[in-house]
C-alpha positions in Angstrom: -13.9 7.7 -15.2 -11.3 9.0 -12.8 -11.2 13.1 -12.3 -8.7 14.9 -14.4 -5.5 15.9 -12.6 -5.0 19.7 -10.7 -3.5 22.1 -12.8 -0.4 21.6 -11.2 0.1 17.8 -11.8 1.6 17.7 -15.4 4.6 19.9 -13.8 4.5 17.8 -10.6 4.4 14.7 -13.0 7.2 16.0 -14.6 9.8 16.6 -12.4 8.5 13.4 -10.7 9.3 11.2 -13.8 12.6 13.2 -14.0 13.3 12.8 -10.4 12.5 8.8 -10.5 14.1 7.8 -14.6 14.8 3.7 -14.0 17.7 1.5 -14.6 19.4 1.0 -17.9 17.9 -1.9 -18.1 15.3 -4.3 -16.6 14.4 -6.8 -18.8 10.3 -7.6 -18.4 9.1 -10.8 -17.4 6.6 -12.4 -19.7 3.5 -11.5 -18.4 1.1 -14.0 -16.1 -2.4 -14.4 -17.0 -4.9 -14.1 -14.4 -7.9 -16.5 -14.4 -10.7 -13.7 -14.0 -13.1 -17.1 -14.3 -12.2 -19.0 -11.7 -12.3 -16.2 -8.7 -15.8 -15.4 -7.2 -14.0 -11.9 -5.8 -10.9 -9.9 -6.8 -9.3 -7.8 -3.7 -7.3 -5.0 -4.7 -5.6 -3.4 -1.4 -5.0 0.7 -1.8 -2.8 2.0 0.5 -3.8 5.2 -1.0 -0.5 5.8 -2.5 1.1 5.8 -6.1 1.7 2.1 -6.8 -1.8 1.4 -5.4 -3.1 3.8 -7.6 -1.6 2.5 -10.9 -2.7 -1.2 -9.5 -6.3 -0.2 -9.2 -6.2 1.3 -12.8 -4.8 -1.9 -14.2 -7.2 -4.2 -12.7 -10.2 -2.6 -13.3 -9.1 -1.4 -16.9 -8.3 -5.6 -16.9 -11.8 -6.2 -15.5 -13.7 -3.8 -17.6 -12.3 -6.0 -20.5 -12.6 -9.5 -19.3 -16.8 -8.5 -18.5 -15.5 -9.1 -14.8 -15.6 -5.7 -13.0 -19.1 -6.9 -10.5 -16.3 -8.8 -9.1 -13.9 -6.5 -8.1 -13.5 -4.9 -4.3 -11.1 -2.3 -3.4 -10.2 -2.8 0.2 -8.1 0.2 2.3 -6.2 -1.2 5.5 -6.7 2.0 8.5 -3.7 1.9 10.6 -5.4 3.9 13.4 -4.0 6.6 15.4 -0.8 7.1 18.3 -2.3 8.1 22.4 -1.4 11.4 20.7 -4.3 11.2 18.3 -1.9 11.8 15.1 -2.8 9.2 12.4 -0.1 7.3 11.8 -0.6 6.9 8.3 -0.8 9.8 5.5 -4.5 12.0 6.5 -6.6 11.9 3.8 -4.9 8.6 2.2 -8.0 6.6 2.7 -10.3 9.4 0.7 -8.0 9.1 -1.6 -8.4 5.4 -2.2 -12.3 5.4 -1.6 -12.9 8.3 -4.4 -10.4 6.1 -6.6 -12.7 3.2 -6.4 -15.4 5.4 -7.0 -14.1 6.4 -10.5 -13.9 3.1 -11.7 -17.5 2.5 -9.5 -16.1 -0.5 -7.5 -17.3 -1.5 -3.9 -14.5 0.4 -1.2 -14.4 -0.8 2.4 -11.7 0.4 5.1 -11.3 -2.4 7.5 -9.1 -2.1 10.6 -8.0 -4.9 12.9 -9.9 -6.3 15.2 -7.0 -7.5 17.2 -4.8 -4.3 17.4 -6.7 -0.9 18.0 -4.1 0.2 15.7 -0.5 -0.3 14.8 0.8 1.6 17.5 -0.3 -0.7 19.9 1.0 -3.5 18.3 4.5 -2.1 17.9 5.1 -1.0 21.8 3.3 -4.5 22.4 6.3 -6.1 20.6 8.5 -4.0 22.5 10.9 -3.2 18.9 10.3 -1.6 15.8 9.7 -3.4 12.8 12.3 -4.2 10.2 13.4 -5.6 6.7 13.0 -9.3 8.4 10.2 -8.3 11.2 7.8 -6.9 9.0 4.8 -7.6 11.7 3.5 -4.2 10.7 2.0 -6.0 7.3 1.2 -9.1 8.4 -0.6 -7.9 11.5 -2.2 -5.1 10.3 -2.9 -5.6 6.5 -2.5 -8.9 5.4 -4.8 -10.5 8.6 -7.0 -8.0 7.9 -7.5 -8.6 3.6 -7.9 -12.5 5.5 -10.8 -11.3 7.7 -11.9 -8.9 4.7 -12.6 -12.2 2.3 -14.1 -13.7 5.1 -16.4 -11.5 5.1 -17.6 -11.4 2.0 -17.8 -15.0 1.8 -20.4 -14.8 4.5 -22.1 -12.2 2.2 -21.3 -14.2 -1.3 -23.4 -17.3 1.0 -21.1 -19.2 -1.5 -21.6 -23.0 -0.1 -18.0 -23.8 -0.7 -14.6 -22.3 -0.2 -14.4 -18.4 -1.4 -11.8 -18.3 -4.2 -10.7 -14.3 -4.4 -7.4 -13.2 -6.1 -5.6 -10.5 -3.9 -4.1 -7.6 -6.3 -1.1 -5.6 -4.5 0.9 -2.7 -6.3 4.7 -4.2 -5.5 7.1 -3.3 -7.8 10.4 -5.7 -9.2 12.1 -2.6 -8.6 11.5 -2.0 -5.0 13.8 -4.4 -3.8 15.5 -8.2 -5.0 13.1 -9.7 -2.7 9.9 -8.1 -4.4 11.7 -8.8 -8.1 11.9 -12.4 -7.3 7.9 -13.0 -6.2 5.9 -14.9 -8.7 3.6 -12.2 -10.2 0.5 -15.4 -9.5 0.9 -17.5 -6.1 -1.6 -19.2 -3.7 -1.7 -16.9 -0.6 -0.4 -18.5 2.9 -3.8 -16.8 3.8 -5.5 -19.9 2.2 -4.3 -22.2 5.1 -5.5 -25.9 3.9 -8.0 -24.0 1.8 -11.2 -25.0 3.6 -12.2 -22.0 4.0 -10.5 -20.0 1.2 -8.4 -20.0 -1.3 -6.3 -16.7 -2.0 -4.2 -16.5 -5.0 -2.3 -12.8 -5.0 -1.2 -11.1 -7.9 1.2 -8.1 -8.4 -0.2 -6.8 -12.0 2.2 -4.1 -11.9 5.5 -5.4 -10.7 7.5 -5.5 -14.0 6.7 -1.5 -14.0 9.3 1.6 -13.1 8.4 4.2 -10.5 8.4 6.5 -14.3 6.2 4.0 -16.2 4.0 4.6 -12.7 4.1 8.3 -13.1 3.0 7.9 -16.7 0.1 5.9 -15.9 -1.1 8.9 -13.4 -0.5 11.2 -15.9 -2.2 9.5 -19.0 -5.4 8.2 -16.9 -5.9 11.3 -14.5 -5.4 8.9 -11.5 -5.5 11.1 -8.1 -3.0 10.8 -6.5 -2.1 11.6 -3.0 -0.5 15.5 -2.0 2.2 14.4 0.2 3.8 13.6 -3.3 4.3 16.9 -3.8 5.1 18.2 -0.8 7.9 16.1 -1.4 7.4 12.6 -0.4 8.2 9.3 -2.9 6.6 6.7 -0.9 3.3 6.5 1.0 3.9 4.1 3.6 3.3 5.1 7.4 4.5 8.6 8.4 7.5 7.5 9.9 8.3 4.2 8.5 11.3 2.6 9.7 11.4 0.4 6.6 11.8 4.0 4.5 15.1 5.5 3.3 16.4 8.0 5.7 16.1 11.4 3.0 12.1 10.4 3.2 11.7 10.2 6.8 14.1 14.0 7.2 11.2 14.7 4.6 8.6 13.3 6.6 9.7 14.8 10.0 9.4 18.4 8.6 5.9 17.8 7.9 4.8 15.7 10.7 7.1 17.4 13.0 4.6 16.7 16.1 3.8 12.9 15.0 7.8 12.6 14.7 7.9 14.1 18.4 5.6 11.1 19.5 7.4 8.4 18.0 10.9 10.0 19.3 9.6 9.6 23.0 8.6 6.0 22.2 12.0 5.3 20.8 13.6 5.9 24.3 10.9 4.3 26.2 11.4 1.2 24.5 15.4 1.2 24.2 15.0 0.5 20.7 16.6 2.3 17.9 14.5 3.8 15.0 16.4 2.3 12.7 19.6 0.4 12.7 21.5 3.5 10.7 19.3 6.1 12.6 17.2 7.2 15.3 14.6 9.0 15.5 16.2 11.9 17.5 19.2 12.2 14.4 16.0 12.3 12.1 14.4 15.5 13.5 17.4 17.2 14.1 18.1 16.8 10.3 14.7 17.7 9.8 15.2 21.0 11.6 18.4 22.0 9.9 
C-alpha cells in the first residue's frame, strides 16, 4: 500500500486545497465504464506529478476490484537533459512515479524516444517553441513513445493478433475547455487502421477538481512530488511555455541555471518564450 505522507503534508495539503478550492459549480458527467475484459494491457502514463498520481490510484484501486491488476503497466515518459546537462523535467519526478507503481506493485518502465535524444533537441530542431496549437512536445516525446511502449509489450504478450491496451492519462475537465470536452473513452489515433493495435485512452479522473485531487493524496498517502511545496502547482517541464507565467517566475527561482539555458536558446532561435513573455522578463521577475 502506498507510504504514509511526511509530517509536513497534512499542512502542505491544506493550504494546497485552500490555495486550489474549484468553481461554483461543475456539474459531473455520468461516468464511463471501462471494459477491464476486453484489454490484454492497461498503460497508465505518470509524469510523476499530482494528477498522475491520483490517476494511478484510481486505476489500480479500479483494477484491484475488477481482479484485473496483472494487467496493469505504469509507463514514465524521460524527457532527457539540455547540452547543459540540467534535466529538463522535475529531478526525481521519475522516482517518484516508479516507487508509486511500486506501492500498488505494478510493472514501471521509463521509456525515452528513440528518435529525439531528448526534447531539447527536438525543439531547437523545430526551430520554435511549442504552443497551445503546436503541442509537438507531447506528441513527439510522450505519446510516440506510450505507441512504441505497447509495441513492446505486444512482442512480449506474443499475442498472435492485434494488442488491445487502454491508455489511462490524468487530464482534468478543469484544465482547460479543450480537456473538458474529450470523451472520458475514445480509440487512440495511435491505433492507426488497428493492425497492429488498438489503443482506446481513458481520462478516469477528468470530472475531478485540483481540491478533490489534493484529497485523494491526502486520504490514500499518495507521494507526491516536493516541487509542490516549494511552490509549484503543475509538474510539467521546468520551464514550460504552455504554463501560466506566476509558475514559470516560480520555476525560474528554483532552476535559476536551467532558466539561464533556455534564455540563450530563446535569442538564438528569434523566438519568443511565450507570446505574453520571454524568457529574459521571466528571470528578471524571478530575481526581484
Amino acid at each position: 500500500m502506498p507510504k504514509p505522507l511526511p509530517p509536513c503534508a497534512s499542512s502542505c495539503t491544506a493550504a494546497q486545497l485552500a490555495l486550489f478550492a474549484p468553481p461554483a459549480a461543475t456539474p459531473a458527467a455520468p461516468a464511463a465504464e471501462f471494459d477491464w475484459d476486453r484489454q490484454h494491457v492497461v498503460v497508465i502514463g505518470d509524469s510523476g506529478g499530482k494528477d498522475s498520481g491520483a490517476t494511478v490510484h484510481t486505476v489500480c484501486r479500479a483494477a484491484e476490484e475488477a481482479g484485473q491488476l496483472h494487467k496493469v503497466r505504469v509507463l514514465h515518459c524521460d524527457l532527457g537533459s539540455t547540452p547543459g546537462g540540467h534535466s529538463i523535467e522535475w529531478p526525481g519526478a521519475a522516482d517518484v512515479a516508479r516507487r508509486r507503481a511500486a506501492a500498488y506493485g505494478v510493472p514501471f518502465a521509463v521509456r525515452r524516444s528513440t528518435r529525439w535524444p531528448s526534447l531539447w533537441e527536438r525543439i531547437l530542431s523545430h526551430g520554435r517553441w511549442p504552443g497551445h496549437f503546436a503541442r509537438f512536445c507531447t506528441s513527439d516525446t510522450k505519446t510516440a513513445v506510450g505507441r512504441v511502449y505497447i509495441d513492446e509489450l505486444a512482442a512480449e504478450l506474443r499475442l498472435g493478433e492485434p494488442i488491445r491496451a487502454g491508455y489511462a492519462m490524468g487530464m482534468r475537465a478543469e484544465e482547460s475547455k479543450a480537456r473538458a470536452q474529450k470523451p472520458v473513452i475514445e480509440r487512440h489515433r495511435m491505433s492507426g487502421k488497428g493492425t497492429l493495435r488498438i489503443v482506446t485512452t481513458w481520462l478516469p479522473i477528468q470530472q475531478l477538481t485540483t481540491a478533490e485531487v489534493w484529497q485523494l493524496h491526502e486520504e490514500h498517502g499518495i507521494e507526491r512530488h516536493e516541487a509542490y511545496d516549494r511552490g509549484m502547482r503543475r509538474l510539467s517541464c521546468r520551464a514550460c511555455p504552455l504554463a501560466k507565467t506566476e509558475d514559470l517566475v516560480r520555476s525560474a527561482q528554483l532552476n535559476p541555471e536551467l532558466f539561464a539555458e533556455y534564455a540563450e536558446a530563446e535569442v538564438q532561435m528569434g523566438d519568443q518564450f511565450k507570446k505574453s513573455i520571454s524568457l529574459r522578463e521571466i528571470i528578471e521577475r524571478a530575481r526581484s
